[in-house]
N, C-alpha and C positions, 0 to 999 in steps of 0.2 A: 391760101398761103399758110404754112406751116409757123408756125412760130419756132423764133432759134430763139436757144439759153442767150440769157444776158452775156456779154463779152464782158473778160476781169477790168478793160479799162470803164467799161459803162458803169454809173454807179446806181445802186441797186438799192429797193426801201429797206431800209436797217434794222435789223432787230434792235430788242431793248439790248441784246448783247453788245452790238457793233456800233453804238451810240459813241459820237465824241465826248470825252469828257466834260461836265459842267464847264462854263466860264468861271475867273477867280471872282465873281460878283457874286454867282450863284451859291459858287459854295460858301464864301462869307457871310451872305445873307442865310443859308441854311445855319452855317456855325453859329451865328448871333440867333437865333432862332432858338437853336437847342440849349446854349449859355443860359440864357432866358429863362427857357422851361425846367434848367439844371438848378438854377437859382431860384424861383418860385418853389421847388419842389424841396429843397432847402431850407428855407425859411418857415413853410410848413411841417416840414419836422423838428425846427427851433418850437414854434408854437407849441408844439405835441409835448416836447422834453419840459419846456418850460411850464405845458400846465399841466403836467405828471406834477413836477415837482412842487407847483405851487398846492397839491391836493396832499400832499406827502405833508407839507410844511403846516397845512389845515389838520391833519391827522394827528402831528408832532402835539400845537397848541394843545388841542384838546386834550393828548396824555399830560400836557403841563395844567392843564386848569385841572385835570382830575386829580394829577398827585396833589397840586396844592391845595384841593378841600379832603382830599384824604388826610392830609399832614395835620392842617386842620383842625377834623375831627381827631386826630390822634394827641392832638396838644388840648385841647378840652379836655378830652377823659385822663389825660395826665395831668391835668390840675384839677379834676376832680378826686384823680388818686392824694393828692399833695391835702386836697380837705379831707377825705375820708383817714389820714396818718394823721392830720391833726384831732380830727374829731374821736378815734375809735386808735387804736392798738397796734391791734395787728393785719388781722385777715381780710378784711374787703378793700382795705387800701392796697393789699398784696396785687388782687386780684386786677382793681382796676388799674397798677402800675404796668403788670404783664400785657392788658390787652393793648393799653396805650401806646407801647413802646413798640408792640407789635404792628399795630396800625401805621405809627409815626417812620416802621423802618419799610412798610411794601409802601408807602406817599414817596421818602426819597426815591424806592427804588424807580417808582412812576416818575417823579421828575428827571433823574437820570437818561431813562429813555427816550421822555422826550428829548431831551438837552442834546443828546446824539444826534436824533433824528434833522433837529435843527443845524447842525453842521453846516456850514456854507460849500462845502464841498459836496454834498447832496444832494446839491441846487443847480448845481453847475451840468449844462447839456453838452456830455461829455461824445454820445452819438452824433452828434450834428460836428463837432469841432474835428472828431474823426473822420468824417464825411467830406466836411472841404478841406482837411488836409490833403484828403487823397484826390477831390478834384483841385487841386491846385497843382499834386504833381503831374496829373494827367496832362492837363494840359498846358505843365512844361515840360512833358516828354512830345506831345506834338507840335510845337509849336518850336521853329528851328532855330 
């Protein structure tokens, strides 16, 4: 016996092409699946932003501990300037007025940038808030 072609009423093994559509369980339970995986993926880049910044805010301190023993040292040898003008005249209290003041203004300028650095707006994980903004409209653009 010869074999005949399937007839169009007979039904035929399906490619992945000609697959009925999922059930609406299936694809819910897919969508709750990827929600999941969208949301963990998520929160690990909260983690990531927020110990950026908390290394940023470690970085800031430290220019603040350094301007303040620069300042410091800057206000010691300006009160050592203040003895050497009571003790002597003129010229080494000159000297050690100059370095003083030079010292006392790169401390500010060290606390300055820390002080910036520490901004609370620096701190703030601005990628991540961007991220589910835009999955939020996603999926109220699919969702009818």
């Amino acid at each position: 016996m010869a074999k005949q072609p399937p007839s169009p009423n007979m039904p035929s093994q399906s490619s992945p092409m000609e697959r009925e559509p999922d059930s609406a369980a299936g694809l819910l339970s897919r969508l709750m699946g990827e929600v999941s995986t969208l949301f963990r993926k998520e929160i690990a880049l909260a983690k990531a932003e927020v110990s950026e910044a908390a290394t940023q805010a470690k970085v800031a301190a430290v220019n603040l501990v350094a301007g303040g023993v620069v300042i410091f040292a800057g206000f010691l040898v300006l009160l050592a300037a203040v003895v050497f003008l009571l003790a002597k005249a003129i010229e080494i209290w000159l000297a050690a007025l100059i370095v003083g003041a030079v010292v006392a203004i790169v401390g500010f300028m060290m606390l300055q940038s820390g002080k910036k650095k520490l901004d609370p707006s620096a701190v703030k994980p601005e990628r991540t808030q961007n991220a589910l903004r835009k999955d939020k409209e996603m999926v109220q653009r699919r969702i009818p």
